[in-house]
ChimeraX commands (.cxc) that place a marker at each C-alpha (Angstrom):
marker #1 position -25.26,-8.23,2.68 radius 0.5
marker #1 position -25.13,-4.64,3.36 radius 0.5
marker #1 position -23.63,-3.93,-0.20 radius 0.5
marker #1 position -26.79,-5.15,-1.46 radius 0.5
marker #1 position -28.97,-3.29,1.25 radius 0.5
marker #1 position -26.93,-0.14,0.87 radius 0.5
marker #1 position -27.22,-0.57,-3.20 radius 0.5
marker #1 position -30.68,-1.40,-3.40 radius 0.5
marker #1 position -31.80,1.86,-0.98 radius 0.5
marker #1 position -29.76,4.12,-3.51 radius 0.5
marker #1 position -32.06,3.17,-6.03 radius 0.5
marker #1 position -35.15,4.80,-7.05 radius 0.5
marker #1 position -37.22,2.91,-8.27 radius 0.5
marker #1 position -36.24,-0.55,-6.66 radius 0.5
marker #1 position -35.25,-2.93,-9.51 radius 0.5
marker #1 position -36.76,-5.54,-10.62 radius 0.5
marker #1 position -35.85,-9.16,-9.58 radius 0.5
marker #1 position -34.17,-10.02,-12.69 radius 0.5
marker #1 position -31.97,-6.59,-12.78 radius 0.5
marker #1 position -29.96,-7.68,-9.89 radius 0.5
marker #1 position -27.15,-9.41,-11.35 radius 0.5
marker #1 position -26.56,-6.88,-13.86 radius 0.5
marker #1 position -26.75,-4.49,-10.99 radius 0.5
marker #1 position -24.06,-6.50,-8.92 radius 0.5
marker #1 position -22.25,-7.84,-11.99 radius 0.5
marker #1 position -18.68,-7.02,-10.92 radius 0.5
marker #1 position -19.16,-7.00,-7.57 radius 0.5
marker #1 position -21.25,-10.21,-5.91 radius 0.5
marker #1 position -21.67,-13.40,-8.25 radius 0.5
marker #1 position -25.29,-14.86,-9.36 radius 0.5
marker #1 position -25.46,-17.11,-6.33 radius 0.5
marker #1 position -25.27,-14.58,-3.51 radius 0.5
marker #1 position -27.28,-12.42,-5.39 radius 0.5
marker #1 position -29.60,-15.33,-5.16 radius 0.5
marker #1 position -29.30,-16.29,-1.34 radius 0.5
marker #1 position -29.03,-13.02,-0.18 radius 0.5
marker #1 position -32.64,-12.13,-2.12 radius 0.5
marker #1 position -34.02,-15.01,-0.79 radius 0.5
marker #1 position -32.60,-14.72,2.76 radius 0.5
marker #1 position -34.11,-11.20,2.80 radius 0.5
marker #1 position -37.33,-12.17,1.78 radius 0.5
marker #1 position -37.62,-14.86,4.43 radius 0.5
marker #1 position -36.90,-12.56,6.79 radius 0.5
marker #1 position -39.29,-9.76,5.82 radius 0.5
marker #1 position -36.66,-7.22,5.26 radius 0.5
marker #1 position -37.75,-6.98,1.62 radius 0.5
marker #1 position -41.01,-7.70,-0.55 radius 0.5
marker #1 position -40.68,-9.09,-4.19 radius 0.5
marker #1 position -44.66,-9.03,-6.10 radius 0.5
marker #1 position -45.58,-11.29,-7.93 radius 0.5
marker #1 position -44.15,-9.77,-11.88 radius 0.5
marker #1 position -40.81,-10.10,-9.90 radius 0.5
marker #1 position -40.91,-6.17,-9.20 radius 0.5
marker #1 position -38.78,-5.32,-5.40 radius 0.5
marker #1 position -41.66,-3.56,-3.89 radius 0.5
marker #1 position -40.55,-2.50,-0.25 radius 0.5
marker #1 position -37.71,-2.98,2.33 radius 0.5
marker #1 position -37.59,-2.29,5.65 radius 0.5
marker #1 position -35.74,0.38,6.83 radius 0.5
marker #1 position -33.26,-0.70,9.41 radius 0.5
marker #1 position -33.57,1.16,12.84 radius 0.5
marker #1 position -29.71,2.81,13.82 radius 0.5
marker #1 position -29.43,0.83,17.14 radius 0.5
marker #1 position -26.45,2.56,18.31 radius 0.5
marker #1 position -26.84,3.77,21.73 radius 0.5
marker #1 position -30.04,2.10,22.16 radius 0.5
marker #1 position -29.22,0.33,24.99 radius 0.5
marker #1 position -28.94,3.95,26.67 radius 0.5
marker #1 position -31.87,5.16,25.69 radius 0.5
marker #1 position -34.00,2.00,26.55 radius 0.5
marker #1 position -32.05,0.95,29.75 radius 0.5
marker #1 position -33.17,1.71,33.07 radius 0.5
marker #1 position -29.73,2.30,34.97 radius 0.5
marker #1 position -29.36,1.77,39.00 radius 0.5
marker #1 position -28.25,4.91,40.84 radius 0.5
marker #1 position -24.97,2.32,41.98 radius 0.5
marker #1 position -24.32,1.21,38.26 radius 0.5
marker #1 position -24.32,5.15,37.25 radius 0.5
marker #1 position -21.66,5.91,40.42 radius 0.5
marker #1 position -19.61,2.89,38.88 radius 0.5
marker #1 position -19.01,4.04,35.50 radius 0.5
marker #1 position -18.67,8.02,36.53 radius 0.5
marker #1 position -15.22,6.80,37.43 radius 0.5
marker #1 position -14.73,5.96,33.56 radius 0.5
marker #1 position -16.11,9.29,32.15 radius 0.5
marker #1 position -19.28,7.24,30.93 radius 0.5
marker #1 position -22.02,10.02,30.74 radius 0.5
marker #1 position -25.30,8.70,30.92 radius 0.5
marker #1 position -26.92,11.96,31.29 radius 0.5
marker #1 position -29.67,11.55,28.64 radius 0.5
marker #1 position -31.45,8.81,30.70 radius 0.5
marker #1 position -33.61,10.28,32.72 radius 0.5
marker #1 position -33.28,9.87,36.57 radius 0.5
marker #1 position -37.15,8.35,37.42 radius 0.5
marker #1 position -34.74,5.15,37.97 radius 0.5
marker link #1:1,2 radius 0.2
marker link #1:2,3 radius 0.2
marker link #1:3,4 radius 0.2
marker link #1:4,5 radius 0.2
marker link #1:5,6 radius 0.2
marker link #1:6,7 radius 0.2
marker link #1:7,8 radius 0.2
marker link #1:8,9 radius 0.2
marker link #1:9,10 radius 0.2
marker link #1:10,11 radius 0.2
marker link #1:11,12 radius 0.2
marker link #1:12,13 radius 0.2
marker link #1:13,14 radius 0.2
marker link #1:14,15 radius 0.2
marker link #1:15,16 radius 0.2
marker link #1:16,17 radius 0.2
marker link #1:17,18 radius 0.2
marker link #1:18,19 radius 0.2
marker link #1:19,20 radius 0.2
marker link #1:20,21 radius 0.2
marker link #1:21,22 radius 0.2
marker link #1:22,23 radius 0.2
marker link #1:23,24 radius 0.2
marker link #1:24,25 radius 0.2
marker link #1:25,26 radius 0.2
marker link #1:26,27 radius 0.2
marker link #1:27,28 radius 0.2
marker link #1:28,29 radius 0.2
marker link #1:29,30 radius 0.2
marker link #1:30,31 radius 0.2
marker link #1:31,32 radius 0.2
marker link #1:32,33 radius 0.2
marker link #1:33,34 radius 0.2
marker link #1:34,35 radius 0.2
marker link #1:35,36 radius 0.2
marker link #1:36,37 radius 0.2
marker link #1:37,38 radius 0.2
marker link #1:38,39 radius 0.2
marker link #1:39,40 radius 0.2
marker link #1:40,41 radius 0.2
marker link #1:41,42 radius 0.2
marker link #1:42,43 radius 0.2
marker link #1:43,44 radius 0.2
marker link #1:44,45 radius 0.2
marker link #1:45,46 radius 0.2
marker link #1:46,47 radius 0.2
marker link #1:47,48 radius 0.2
marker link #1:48,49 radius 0.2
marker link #1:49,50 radius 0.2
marker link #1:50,51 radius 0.2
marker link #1:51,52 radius 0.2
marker link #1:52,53 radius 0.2
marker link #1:53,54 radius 0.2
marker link #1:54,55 radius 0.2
marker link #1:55,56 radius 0.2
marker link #1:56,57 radius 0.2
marker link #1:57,58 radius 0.2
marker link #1:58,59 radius 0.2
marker link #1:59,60 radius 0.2
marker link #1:60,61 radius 0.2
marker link #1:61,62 radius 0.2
marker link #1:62,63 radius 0.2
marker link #1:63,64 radius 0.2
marker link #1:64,65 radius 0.2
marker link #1:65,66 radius 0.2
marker link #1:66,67 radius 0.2
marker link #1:67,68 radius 0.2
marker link #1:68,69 radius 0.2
marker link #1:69,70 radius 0.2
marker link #1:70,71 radius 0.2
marker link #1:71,72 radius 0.2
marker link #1:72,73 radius 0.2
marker link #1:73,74 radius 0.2
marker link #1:74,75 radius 0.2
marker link #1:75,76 radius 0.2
marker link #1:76,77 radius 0.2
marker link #1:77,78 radius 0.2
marker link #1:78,79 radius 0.2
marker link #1:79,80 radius 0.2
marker link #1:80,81 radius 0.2
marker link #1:81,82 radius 0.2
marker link #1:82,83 radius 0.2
marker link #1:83,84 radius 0.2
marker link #1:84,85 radius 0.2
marker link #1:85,86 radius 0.2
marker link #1:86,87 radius 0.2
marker link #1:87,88 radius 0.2
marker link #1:88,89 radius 0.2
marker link #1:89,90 radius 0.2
marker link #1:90,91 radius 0.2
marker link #1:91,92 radius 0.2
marker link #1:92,93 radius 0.2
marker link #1:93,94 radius 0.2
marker link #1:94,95 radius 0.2
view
């Protein structure tokens, strides 16, 4: 799945529908070109029109260290993991 995502965003414009498997020829076969199209469209991470044209994807958020950005940590979790070398300094301390 994320060869297609990664292939698909380094293409301008998107392809159309039909393109794909010459696109992935040597590298995913017809069939999880297929389900993986199909699983992305179900999911709204991409938009196919109706001529078959890839219209839009969603651009995937980098969720790396979002749980310490959106977390609000307890003054006793913060003393716990200073004795780790955890720094947690970019949350803010209205906790």
């Amino acid at each position: 799945m994320e060869l297609f995502l990664n292939t698909l965003r380094g293409l301008t414009p998107y392809p159309k529908v039909r393109q794909l498997n010459n696109i992935f020829k040597n590298k995913l076969d017809k069939l999880k070109v297929h389900l993986i199209l199909r699983y992305l469209e179900r999911s709204k991470a991409l938009e196919v029109d109706l001529q078959g044209n890839i219209i839009w994807m969603k651009v995937l958020e980098d969720r790396r260290g979002s749980l310490r950005g959106t977390a609000k940590f307890s003054p006793e979790f913060k003393e716990f993991v200073k004795e780790f070398d955890i720094d947690l300094s970019s949350e803010s301390d209205s906790t």
